[in-house]
C-alpha positions as CSV (number, residue, x, y, z in Angstrom):
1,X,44.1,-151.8,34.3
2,X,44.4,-155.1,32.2
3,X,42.8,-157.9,33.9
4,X,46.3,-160.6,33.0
5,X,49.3,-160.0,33.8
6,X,52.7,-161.7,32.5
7,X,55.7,-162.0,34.2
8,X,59.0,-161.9,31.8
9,X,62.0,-164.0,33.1
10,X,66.0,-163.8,31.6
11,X,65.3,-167.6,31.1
12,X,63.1,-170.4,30.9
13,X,64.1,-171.9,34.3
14,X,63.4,-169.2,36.0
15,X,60.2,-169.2,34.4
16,X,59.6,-172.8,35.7
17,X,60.9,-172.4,39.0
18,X,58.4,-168.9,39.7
19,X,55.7,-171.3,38.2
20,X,56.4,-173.8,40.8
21,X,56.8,-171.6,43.7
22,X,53.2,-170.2,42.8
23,X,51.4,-173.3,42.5
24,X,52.9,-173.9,46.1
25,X,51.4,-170.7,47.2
26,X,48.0,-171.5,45.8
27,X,48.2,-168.8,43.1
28,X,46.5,-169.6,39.8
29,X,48.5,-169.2,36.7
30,X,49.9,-170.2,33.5
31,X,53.1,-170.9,31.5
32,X,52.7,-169.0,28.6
33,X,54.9,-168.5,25.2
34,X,55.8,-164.8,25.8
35,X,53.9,-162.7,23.8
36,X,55.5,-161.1,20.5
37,X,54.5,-157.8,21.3
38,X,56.1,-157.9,24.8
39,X,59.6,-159.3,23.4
40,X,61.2,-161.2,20.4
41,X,62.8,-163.7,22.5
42,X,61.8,-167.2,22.7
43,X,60.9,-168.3,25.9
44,X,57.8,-168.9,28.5
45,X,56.5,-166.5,30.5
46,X,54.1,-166.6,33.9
47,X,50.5,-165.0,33.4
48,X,48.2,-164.5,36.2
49,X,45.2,-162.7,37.1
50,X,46.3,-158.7,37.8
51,X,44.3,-158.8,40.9
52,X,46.7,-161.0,42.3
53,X,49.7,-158.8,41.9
54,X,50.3,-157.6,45.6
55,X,50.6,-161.6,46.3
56,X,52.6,-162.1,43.4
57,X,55.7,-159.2,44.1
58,X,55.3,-160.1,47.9
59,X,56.6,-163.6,46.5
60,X,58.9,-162.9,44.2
61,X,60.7,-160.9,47.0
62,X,60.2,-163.7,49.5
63,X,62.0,-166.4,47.0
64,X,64.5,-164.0,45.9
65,X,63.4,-164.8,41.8
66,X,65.0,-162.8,39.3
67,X,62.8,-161.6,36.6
68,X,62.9,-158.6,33.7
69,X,59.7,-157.4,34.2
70,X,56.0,-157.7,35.2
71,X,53.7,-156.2,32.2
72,X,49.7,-156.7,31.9
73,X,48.5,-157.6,29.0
C-alpha cells in the first residue's frame, strides 16, 4: 500500500473547500498540482498520509464533497 494518497476533485473549488474541511478536522495534508500520471487536467488535488484514509472517506461522506477519485501514489 502506498504511504500518500491524492484525492482527485471535478474542480479546483472543491479541492479547496475538502482542504479546508480537513484542516478543521486536524488532518494533515496538502494542496497539490495533480500528478500527470493520475490525469491530464489541470488542477489541485488533496494528498494525505494513506494511513489516514478511514478518517478521510468518513469525512467526505459527513460533508457531502464531491470528488472523482481517491488514488495512492
Amino acid at each position: 500500500m502506498s504511504e500518500l494518497s491524492v484525492i482527485l476533485f471535478h474542480s479546483t473549488n472543491h479541492s479547496i473547500r475538502m482542504s479546508n474541511i480537513l484542516k478543521k478536522n486536524s488532518i494533515e495534508h496538502k494542496m497539490v498540482p495533480v500528478p500527470r500520471h493520475l490525469s491530464s487536467d489541470c488542477g489541485y488535488c488533496v494528498r494525505f498520509k494513506t494511513e489516514h484514509l478511514d478518517s478521510v472517506m468518513k469525512i467526505i461522506e459527513i460533508n457531502n464533497v464531491e470528488f472523482d477519485r481517491i488514488e495512492g501514489i
